[in-house]
Structure formats: C-alpha cells, structure tokens
MDTraj code that builds the backbone (N, CA, C; nanometers):
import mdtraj as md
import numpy as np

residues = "UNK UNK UNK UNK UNK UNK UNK UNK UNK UNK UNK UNK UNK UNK UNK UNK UNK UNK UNK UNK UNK UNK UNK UNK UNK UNK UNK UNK UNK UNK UNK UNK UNK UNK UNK UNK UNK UNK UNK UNK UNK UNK UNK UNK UNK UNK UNK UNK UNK UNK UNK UNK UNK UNK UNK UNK UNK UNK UNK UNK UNK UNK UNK UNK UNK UNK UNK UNK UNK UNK UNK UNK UNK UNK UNK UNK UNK UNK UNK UNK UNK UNK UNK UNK UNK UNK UNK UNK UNK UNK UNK UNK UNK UNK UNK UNK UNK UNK UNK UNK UNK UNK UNK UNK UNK UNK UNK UNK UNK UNK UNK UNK UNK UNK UNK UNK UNK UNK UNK UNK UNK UNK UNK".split()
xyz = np.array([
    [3.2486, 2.1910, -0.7920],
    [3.3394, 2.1399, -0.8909],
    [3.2656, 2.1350, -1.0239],
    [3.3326, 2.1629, -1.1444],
    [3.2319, 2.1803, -1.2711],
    [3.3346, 2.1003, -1.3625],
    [3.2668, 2.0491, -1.4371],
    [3.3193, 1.9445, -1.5363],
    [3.2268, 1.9804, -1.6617],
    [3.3161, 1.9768, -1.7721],
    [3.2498, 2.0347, -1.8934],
    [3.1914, 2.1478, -1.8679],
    [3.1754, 2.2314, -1.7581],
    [3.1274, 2.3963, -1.7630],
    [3.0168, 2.3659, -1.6938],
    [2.9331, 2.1978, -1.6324],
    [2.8321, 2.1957, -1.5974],
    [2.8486, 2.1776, -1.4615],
    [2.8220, 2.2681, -1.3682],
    [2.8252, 2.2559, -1.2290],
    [2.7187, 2.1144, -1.1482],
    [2.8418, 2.0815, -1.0384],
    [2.7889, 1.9575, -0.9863],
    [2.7137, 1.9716, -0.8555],
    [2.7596, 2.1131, -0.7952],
    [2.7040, 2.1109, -0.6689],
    [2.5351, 2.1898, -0.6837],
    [2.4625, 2.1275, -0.5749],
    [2.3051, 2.1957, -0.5324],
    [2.3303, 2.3672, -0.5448],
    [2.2368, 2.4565, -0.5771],
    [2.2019, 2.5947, -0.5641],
    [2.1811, 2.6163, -0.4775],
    [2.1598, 2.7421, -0.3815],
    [2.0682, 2.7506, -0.3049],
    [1.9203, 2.7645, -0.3559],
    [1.9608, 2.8308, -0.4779],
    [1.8255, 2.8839, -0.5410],
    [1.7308, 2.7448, -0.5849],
    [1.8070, 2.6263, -0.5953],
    [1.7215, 2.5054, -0.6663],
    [1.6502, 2.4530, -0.5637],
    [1.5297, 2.4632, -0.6584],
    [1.3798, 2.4147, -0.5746],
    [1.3520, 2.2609, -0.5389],
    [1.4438, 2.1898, -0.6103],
    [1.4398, 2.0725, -0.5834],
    [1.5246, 2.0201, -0.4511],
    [1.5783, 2.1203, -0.3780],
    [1.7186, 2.0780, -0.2828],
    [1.5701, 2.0742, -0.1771],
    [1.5911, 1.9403, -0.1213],
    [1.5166, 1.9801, 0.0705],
    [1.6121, 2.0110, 0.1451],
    [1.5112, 2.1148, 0.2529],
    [1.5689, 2.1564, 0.3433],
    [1.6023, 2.0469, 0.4933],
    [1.7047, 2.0993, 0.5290],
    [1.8374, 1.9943, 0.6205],
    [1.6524, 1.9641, 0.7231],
    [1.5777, 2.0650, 0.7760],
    [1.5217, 2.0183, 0.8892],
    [1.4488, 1.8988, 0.8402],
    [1.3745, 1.8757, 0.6698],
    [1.3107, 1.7914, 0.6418],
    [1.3526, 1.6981, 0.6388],
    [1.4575, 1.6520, 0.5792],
    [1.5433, 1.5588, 0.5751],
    [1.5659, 1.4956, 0.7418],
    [1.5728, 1.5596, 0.8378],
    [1.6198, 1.5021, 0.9426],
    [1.4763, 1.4394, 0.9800],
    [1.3890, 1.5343, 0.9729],
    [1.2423, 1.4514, 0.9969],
    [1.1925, 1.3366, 0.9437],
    [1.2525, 1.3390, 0.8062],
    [1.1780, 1.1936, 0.7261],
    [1.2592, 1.0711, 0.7953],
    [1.4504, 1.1200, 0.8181],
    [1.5088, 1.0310, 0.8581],
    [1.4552, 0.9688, 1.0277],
    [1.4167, 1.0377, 1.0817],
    [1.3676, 0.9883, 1.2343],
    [1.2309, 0.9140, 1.2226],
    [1.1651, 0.9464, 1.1546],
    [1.0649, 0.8557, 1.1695],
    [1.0282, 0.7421, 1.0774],
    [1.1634, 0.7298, 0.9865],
    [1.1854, 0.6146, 0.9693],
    [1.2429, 0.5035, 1.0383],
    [1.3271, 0.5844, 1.1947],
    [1.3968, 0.5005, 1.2244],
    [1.3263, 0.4644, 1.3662],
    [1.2059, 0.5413, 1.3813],
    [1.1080, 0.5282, 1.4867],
    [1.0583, 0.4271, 1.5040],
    [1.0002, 0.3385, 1.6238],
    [0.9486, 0.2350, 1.6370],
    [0.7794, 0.2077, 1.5354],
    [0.8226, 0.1018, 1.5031],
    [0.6989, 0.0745, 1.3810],
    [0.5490, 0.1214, 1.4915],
    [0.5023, 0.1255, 1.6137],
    [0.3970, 0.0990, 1.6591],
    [0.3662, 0.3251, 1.6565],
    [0.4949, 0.3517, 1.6335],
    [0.4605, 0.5622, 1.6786],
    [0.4741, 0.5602, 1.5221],
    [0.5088, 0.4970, 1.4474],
    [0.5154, 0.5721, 1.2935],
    [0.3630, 0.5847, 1.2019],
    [0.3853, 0.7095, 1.1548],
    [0.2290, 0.6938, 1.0544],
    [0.2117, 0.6285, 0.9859],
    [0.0678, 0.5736, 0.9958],
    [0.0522, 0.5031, 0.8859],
    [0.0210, 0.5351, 0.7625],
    [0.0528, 0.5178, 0.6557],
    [0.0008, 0.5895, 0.5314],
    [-0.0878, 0.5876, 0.4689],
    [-0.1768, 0.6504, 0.4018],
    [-0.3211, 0.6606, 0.3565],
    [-0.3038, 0.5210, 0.2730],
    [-0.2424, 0.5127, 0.1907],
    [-0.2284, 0.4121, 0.0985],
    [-0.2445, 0.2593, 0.1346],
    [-0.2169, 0.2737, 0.2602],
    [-0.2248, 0.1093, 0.3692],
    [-0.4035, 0.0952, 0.3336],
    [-0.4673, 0.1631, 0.3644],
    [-0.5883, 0.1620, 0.3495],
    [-0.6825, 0.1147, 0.1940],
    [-0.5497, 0.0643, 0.1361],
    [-0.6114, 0.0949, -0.0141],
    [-0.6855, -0.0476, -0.0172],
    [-0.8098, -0.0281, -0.1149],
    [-0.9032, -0.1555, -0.1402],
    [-0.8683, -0.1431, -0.3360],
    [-0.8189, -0.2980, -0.3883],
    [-0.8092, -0.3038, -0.5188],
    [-0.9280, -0.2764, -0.5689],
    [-1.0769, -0.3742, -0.5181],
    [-1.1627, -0.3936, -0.6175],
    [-1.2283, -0.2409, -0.6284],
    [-1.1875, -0.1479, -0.5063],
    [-1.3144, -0.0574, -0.5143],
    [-1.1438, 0.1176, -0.6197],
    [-1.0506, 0.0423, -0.6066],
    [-0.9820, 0.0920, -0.7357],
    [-1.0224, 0.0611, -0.9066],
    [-1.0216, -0.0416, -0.9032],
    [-1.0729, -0.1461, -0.9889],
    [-1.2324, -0.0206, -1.0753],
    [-1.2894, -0.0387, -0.9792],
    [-1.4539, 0.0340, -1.0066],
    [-1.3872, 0.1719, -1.0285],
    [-1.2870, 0.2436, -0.9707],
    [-1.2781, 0.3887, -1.0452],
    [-1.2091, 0.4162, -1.1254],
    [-1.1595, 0.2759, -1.1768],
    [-1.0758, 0.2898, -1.3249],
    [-1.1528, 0.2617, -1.4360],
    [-1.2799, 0.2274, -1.4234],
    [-1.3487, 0.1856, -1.5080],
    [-1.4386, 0.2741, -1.5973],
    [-1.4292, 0.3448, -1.6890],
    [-1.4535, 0.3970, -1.7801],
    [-1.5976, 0.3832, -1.7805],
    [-1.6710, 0.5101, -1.7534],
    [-1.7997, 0.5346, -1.7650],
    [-1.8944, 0.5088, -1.8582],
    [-1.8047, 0.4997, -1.9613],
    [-1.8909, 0.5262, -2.1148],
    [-1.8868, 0.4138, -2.1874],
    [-1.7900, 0.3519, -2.1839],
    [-1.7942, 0.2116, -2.2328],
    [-1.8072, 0.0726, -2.1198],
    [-1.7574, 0.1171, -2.0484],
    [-1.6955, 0.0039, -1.9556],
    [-1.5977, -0.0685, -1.9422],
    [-1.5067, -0.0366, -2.0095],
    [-1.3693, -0.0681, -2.0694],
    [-1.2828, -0.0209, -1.9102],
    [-1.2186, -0.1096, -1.8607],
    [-1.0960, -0.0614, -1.7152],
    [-0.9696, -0.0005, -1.8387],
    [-0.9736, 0.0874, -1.7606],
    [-0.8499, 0.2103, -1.8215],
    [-0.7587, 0.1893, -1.7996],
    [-0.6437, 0.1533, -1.8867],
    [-0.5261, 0.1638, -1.8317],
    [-0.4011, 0.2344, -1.8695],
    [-0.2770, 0.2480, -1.8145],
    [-0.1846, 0.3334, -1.8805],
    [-0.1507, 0.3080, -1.9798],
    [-0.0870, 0.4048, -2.0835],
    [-0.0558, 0.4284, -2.2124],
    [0.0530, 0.3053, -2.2591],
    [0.1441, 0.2437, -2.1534],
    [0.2292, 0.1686, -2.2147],
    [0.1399, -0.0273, -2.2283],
    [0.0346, -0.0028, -2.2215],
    [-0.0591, -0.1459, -2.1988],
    [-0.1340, -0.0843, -2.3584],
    [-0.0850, -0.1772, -2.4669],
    [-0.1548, -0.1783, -2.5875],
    [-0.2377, -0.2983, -2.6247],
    [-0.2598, -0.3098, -2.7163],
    [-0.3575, -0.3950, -2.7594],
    [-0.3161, -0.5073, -2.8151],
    [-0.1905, -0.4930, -2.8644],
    [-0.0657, -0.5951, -2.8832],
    [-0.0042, -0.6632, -2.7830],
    [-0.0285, -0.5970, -2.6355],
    [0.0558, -0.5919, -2.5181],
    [0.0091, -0.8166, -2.4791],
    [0.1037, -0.8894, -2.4164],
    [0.0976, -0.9633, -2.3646],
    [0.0176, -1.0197, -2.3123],
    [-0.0574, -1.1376, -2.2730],
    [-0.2343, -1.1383, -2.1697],
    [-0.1385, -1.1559, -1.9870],
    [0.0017, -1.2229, -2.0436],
    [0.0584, -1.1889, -1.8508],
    [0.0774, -1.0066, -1.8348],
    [0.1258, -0.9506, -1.9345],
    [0.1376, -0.8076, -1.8989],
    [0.0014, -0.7312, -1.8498],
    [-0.0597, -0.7774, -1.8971],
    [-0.2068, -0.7162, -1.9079],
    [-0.2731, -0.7460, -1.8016],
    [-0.2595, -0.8748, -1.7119],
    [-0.2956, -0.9054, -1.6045],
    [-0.2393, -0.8523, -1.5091],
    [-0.0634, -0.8207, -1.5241],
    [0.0051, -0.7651, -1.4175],
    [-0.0196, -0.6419, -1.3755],
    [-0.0348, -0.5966, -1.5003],
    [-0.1299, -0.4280, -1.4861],
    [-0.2491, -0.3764, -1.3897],
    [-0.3234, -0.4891, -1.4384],
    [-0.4641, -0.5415, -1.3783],
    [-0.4719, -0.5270, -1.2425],
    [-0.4021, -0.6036, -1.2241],
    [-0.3569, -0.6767, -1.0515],
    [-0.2638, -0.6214, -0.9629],
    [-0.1342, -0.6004, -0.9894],
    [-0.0620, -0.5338, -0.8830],
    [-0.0457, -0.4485, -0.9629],
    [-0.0101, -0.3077, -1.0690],
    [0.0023, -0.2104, -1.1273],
    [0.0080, -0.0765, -0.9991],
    [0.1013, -0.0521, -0.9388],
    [-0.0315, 0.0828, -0.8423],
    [-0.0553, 0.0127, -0.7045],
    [-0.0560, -0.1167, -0.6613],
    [-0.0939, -0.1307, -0.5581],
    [0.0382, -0.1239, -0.4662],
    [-0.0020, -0.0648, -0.3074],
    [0.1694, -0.0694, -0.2318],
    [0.1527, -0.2023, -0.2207],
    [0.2898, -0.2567, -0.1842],
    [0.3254, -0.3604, -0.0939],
    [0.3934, -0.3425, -0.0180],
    [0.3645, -0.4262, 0.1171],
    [0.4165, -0.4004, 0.2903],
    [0.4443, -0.5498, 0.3067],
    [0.4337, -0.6490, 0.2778],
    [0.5228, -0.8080, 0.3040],
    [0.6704, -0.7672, 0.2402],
    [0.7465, -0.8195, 0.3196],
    [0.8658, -0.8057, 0.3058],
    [0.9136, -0.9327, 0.2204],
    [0.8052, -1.0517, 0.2105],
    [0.8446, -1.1319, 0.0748],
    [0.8107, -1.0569, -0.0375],
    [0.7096, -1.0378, -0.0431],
    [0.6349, -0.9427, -0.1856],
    [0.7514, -0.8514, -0.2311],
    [0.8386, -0.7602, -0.1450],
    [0.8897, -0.6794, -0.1761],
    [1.0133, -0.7502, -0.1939],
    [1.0854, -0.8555, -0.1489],
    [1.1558, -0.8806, -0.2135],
    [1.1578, -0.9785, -0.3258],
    [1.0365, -1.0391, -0.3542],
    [1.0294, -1.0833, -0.4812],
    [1.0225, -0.9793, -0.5850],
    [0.9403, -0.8541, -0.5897],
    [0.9948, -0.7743, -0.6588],
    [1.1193, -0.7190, -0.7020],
    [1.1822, -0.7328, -0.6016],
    [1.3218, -0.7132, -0.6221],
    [1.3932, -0.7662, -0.6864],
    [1.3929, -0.9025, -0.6741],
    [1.4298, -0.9992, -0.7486],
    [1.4103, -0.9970, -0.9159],
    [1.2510, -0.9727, -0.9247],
    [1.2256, -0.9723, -1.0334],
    [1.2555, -0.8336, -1.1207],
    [1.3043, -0.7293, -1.0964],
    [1.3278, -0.6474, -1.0893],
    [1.4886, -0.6682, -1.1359],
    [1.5375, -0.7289, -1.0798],
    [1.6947, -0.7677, -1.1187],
    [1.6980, -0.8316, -1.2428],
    [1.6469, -0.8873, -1.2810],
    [1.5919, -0.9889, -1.3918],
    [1.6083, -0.8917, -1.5259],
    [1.5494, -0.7877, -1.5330],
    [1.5142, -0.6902, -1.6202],
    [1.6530, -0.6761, -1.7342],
    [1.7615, -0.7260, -1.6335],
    [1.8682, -0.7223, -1.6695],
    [1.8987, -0.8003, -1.8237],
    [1.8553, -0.8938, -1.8056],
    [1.8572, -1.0202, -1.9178],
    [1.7291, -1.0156, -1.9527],
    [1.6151, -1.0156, -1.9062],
    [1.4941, -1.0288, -2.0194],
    [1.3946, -0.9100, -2.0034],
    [1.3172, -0.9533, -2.0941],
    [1.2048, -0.8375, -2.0669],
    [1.0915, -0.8737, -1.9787],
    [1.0160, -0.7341, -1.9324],
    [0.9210, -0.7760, -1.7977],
    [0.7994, -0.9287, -1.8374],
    [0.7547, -0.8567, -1.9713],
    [0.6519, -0.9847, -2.0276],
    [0.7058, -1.1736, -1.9743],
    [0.8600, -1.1687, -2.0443],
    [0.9408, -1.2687, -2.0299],
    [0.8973, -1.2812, -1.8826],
    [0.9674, -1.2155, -1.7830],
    [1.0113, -1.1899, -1.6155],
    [0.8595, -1.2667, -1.5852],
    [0.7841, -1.2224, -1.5895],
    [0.6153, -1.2421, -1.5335],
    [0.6080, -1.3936, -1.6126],
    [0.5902, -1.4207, -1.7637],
    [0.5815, -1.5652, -1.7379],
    [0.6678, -1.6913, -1.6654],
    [0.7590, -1.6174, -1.6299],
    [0.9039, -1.7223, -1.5552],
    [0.8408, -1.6874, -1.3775],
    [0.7783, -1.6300, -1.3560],
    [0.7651, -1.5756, -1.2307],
    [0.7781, -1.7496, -1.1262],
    [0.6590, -1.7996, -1.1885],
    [0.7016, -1.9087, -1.0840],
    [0.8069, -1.9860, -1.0361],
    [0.9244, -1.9916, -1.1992],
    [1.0467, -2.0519, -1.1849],
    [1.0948, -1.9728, -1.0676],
    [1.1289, -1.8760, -1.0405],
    [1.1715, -1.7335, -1.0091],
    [1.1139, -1.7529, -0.8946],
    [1.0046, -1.7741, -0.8548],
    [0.9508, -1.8274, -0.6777],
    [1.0294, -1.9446, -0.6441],
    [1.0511, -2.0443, -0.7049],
    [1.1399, -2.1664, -0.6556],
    [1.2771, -2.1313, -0.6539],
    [1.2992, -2.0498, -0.7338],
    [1.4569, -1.9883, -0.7042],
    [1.5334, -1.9362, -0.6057],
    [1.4313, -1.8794, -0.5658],
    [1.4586, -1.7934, -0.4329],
    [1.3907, -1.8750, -0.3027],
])
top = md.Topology()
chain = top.add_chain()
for i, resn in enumerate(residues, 1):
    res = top.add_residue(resn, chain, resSeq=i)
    for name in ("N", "CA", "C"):
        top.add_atom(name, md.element.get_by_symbol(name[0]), res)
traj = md.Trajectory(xyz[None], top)
C-alpha cells in the first residue's frame, strides 16, 4: 500500500528485513526455560575494570560521550558515571527505569535523576 508515492511494505531486496528462520530463533529462546538460555557476554560485565578503559591515557580524564558537557549537571554526570552502558537484569532496576523513563514526559532527565528518590517512594 503506498501513501504519498512512499511505499509501506518490506523489499525483498531490503537489508534490514530478517529472515522468517531468525526471527523464529530469537523468538524460542526467549521463550526457553531461563536455566537452557544463553547467557550473554555482557552478564559478565565488571564497572570498575570498564571504568579503567574509559580512562584516557594521556591525561587521565574518564571519557565520556559527547552529550556530557562541562555545563552538564553533577546528577547527570554521575548518572553517566555509574549506570551509563551498564545492563540491568533485576526486574526492579528495570522497572524503575521504566518508570523513570515515563517521566521524560513532563521533565527533563537532569530534573528525573534529582527526583529519583521521590520516584522510589512512589512506586
């Protein structure tokens, strides 16, 4: 179906479409018992020894992404710091993110992070 001349359906030719067998694979072993599913490299992750390979050789300055300025917040700057990049697997963690995440709606993240604790008693 094309609307404005811009077609809505997948190509075959588009490289971004997965194929039906992958799709059925990711879906099964998501729905596989937690004790046969892989675990992911990332489970394995250690902050502090992240921490040490973000750290800038030459100065010693911890590196961080482009949207963390020098103007930036000291809660933003910590949040960066601290969970930025790291997974989470608690199913509170993840849904406090969520939560806070909803938030975005009405304020900004800086805002979101100093309210965080209100925002723990809330829920």
């Amino acid at each position: 179906m094309a609307r404005d001349g811009i077609s809505l359906s997948v190509q075959a030719t588009d490289s971004s479409a997965v194929p039906l067998e992958q799709k059925i694979s990711l879906a099964l072993r998501l729905i596989s018992p937690l004790e046969r599913r892989e675990v992911p490299a990332a489970r394995n992750f250690q902050p502090q020894q992240q921490q040490q390979q973000n750290q800038d050789s030459n100065d010693g300055e911890l590196k961080r992404c482009n949207w963390i300025t020098k103007n930036s917040d000291k809660v933003y700057v910590a949040f960066h710091d601290e969970c930025w990049g790291v997974p989470v697997y608690d199913d509170n963690q993840l849904f406090e993110l969520l939560a806070l995440s909803g938030m975005l709606m009405d304020y900004n993240w800086t805002e979101i992070l100093k309210r965080k604790e209100v925002f723990r008693e809330a829920f």
